[in-house]
Structures are given as structure tokens and as C-alpha cells.
C-alpha positions in Angstrom: 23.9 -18.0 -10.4 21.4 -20.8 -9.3 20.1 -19.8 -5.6 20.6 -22.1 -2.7 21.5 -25.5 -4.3 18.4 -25.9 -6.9 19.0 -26.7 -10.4 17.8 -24.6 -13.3 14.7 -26.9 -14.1 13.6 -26.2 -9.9 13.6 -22.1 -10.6 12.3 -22.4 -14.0 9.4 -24.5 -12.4 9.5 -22.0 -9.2 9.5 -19.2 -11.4 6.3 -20.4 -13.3 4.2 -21.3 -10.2 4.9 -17.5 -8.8 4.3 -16.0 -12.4 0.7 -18.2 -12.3 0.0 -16.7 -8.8 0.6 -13.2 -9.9 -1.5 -14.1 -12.2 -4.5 -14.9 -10.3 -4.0 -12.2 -8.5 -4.2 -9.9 -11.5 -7.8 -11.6 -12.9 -9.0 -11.8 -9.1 -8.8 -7.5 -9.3 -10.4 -7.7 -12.6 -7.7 -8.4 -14.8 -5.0 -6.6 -16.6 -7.1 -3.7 -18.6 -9.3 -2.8 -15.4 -6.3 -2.6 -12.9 -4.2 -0.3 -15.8 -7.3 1.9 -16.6 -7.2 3.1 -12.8 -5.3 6.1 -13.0 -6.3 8.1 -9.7 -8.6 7.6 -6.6 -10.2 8.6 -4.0 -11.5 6.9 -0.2 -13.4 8.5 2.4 -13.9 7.1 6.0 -13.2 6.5 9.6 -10.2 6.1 11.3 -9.3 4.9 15.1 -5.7 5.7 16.1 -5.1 3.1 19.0 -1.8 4.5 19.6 -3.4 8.3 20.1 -6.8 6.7 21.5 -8.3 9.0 19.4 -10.4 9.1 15.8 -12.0 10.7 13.4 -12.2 11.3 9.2 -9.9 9.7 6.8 -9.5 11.1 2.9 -7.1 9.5 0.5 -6.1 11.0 -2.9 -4.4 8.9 -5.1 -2.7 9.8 -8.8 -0.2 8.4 -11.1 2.6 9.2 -10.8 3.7 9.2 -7.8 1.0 11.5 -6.4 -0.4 10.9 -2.8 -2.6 13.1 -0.3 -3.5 12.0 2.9 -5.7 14.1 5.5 -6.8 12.9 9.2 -8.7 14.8 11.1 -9.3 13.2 14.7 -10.5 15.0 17.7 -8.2 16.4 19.5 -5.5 16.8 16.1 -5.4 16.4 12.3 -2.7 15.9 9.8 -1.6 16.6 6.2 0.8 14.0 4.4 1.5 14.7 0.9 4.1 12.9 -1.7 4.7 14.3 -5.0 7.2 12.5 -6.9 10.3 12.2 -4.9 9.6 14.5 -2.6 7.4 14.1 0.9 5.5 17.4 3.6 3.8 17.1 6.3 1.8 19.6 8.5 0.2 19.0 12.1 -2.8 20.7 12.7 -2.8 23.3 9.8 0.5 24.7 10.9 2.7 25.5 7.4 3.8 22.3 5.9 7.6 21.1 6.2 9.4 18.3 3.5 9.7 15.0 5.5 13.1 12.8 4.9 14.0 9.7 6.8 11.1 6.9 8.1 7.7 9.6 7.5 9.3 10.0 3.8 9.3 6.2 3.4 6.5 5.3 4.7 4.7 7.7 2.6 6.6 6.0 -0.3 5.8 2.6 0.7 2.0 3.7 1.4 2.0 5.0 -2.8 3.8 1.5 -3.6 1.1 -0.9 -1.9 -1.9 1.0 -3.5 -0.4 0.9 -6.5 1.4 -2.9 -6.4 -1.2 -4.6 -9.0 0.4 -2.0 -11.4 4.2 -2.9 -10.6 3.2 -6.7 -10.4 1.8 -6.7 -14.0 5.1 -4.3 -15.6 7.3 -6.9 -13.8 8.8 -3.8 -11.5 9.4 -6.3 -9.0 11.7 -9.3 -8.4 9.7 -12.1 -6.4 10.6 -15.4 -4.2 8.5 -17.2 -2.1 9.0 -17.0 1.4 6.5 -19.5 3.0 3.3 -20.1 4.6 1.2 -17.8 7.1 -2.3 -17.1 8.4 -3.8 -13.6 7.9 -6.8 -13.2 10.0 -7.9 -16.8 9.8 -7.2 -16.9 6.5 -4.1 -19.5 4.9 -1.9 -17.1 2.5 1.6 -17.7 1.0 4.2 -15.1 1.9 6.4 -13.3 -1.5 9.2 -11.4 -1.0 9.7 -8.4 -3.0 12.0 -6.0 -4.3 12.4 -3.2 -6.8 15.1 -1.3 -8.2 14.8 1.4 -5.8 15.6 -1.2 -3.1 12.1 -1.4 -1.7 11.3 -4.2 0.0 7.9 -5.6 0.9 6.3 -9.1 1.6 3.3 -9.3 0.3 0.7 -12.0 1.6 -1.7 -13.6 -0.8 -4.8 -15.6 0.0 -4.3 -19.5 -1.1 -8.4 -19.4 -1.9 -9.3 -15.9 -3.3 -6.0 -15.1 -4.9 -6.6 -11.8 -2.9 -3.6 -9.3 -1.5 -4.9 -9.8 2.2 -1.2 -8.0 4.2 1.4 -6.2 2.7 4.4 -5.7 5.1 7.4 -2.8 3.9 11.4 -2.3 5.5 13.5 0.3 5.3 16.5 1.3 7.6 16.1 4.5 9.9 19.9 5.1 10.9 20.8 1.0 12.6 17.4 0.3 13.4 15.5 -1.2 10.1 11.4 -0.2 10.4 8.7 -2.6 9.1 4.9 -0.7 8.2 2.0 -3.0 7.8 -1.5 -3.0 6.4 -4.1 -5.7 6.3 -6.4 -5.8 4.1 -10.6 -7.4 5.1 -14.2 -6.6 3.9 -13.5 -6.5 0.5 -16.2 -5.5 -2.6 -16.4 -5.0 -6.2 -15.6 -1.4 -7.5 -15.9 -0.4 -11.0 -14.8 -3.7 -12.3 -11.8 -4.4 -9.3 -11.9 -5.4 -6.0 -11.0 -3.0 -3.1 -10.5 -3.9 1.1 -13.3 -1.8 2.6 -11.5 -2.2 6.6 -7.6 -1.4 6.6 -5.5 -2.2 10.0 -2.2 -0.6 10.2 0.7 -1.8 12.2 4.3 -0.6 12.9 7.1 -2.8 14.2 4.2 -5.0 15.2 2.4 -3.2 16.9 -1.6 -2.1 16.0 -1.7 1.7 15.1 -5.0 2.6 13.7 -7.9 1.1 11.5 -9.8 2.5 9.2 -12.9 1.5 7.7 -13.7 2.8 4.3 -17.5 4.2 3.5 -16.7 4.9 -0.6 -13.8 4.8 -3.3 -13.9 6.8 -6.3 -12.4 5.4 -9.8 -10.6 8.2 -12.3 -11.9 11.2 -10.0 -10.1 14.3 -11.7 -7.8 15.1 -9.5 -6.0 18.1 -9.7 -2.4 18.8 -9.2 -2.6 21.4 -6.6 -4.1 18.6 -4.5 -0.3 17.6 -4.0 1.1 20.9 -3.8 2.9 21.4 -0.6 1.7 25.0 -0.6 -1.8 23.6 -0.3 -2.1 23.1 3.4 -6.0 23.7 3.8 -8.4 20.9 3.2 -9.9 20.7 -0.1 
């Protein structure tokens, strides 16, 4: 069926001038064959938790498939999140970790999705409309809407000029209330052939939670699978 009142010839020619944007976002990350080739990473830096008015160190493991680690260590607290597959644990300063369902499952999920978005963009995992015009930190970007077969949904917000991903905003439902996460993306620099946002602001429902500024990412690191092991709850 033809959406709101266009004629096949409109989405064909809709259809093409997303697929060309895609596009330029693929070649503006380095192309097809660099963004594919990245198979795990790693980021090490600073994070500022507004909301806690605290900070302290940030460490990211990333692995396909599926495979996420994330440690804070702030102040007065740290925490362990961890997805492996289709399951999601959590631990609060070093106490035993416990599986996570519900929002801190999804937005672990949705966390795994963004990094790894260039990847579903170029397999076609996602269907995508427009949904506009905005401004991301000064910057003029056009808003798509995404979704997946798993029923994810995120708008992702891509710079008119540099083709770059410069917001990416995720839903899901907690109970009757629906939950939006986040990220904008600034500072960005070349990386082993691709481009990645060196200063990261996090926001939930709206509101700023934390920001974190990135010192160094890693390309391919070999990452072992006990790093996502929810019987791992020391840092590594």
C-alpha cells in the first residue's frame, strides 16, 4: 500500500534520495569495506554524570555479535553493564552482578544498536522514512526514522554538510510510559580509516545525563569472551 496519498513514482523517488543519503553516510565513515572490517572496539575516557554530580573513568568494549561491556568508575560509585546476546547484568559497586529486564535491558540494547548502526544501515536491517528537518548543536540535519524487525525504533539525525550521524534518539515502552535515550555525537576524527565522535552527551526523556569525552578508540582489539561474562564482575 502507497503511504499517505503519494503515488508510486513519489516513494520510488523518496526511496532513492534516502538510499543516496545512506549512502554518503556510509563513504563519510570510510566506506563499505572499512565500516564491515570493524569487528570489536575499545574507548577509554572521562565521564561527568550531571544527574549524580559526579565523574570519573569510562571503558567501552565492543564485539560482534551482540557483545557489550561497559564500566564507570566515578567518585563516590562505579558500575558494571554487560549485554551478551539477548541477555543484559548489571552490578553497583562490585556487588555480584544480577540479569537486568525491562528499560536498563533496552537501553543496553539500544546502546549496542547505535555503535553498531553503519553496519545495519549497509545490510538493509532497517526500514527508513524521513521525518524532517532539525538543528543538532548549530548544526542543520535531516531527521530518519527507523525501525527493525525486532521493533526497535530510533531517529537518527544526519548532518546536511558532512553526511555525519551527529544524534541518535531510541523508544521503547516501560509498562504505559514509552522511554526515549539520546546520544549526540561532536569532536569527531579519523580512526583507522573511519570516523568516530571524540565528546558523547547523553540524555533521557530530554533531559542531560552525562558526557563523556573520549581520550582513545581501539580498532579489532582481541577481545575475549570472558569480558562479557556475567561472572566477570571485577575490572579487567
Amino acid at each position: 500500500m502507497i503511504p499517505g496519498g503519494l503515488c508510486s513514482s513519489e516513494v520510488t523517488d523518496e526511496a532513492k534520495r534516502i538510499g543516496d543519503i545512506i549512502n554518503k553516510v556510509i563513504a563519510a565513515y570510510g566506506g563499505k569495506e572499512v565500516i564491515e572490517g570493524i569487528h570489536s572496539l575499545h574507548a577509554k575516557g572521562e565521564i561527568e554524570a550531571f544527574m549524580l554530580h559526579d565523574h570519573g573513568t569510562y571503558e567501552l568494549y565492543f564485539k560482534r555479535e551482540r557483545k557489550l561491556r561497559v564500566e564507570t568508575k566515578y567518585e563516590r560509585s562505579s558500575e558494571l553493564r554487560i549485554l551478551n546476546g539477548d541477555r543484559a547484568y548489571r552490578s553497583i559497586d562490585a556487588i555480584p552482578m544480577e540479569e537486568v529486564h525491562g528499560p536498563r535491558y533496552f537501553s543496553m540494547v539500544y546502546q549496542y544498536k547505535h555503535l553498531d548502526i553503519l553496519r545495519g544501515l549497509i545490510e538493509g536491517a532497517y526500514q527508513i522514512q524521513s521525518a524532517g528537518k532539525s538543528m543538532v548543536n548549530d548544526t542543520a540535519v535531516e531527521v530518519f526514522e527507523l525501525h527493525d524487525k525486532e521493533g526497535t525504533v530510533i531517529d537518527l539525525y544526519i548532518g546536511g554538510r558532512n553526511a555525519l550521524i551527529m544524534k541518535v534518539t531510541g523508544y521503547f515502552s516501560a509498562g504505559n510510559k514509552k522511554i526515549s535515550l539520546s546520544s549526540e555525537f561532536a569532536d569527531f576524527k579519523k580512526v583507522g580509516g573511519s570516523v568516530f565522535p571524540f565528546r558523547i552527551t547523553n540524555y533521557a526523556g530530554g533531559l542531560q545525563i552525562a558526557r563523556t569525552v573520549i581520550d582513545n578508540y581501539s580498532l579489532n582489539p582481541d577481545l575475549s569472551d570472558a569480558l562479557f561474562s556475567p561472572r566477570i564482575i571485577q575490572s579487567l
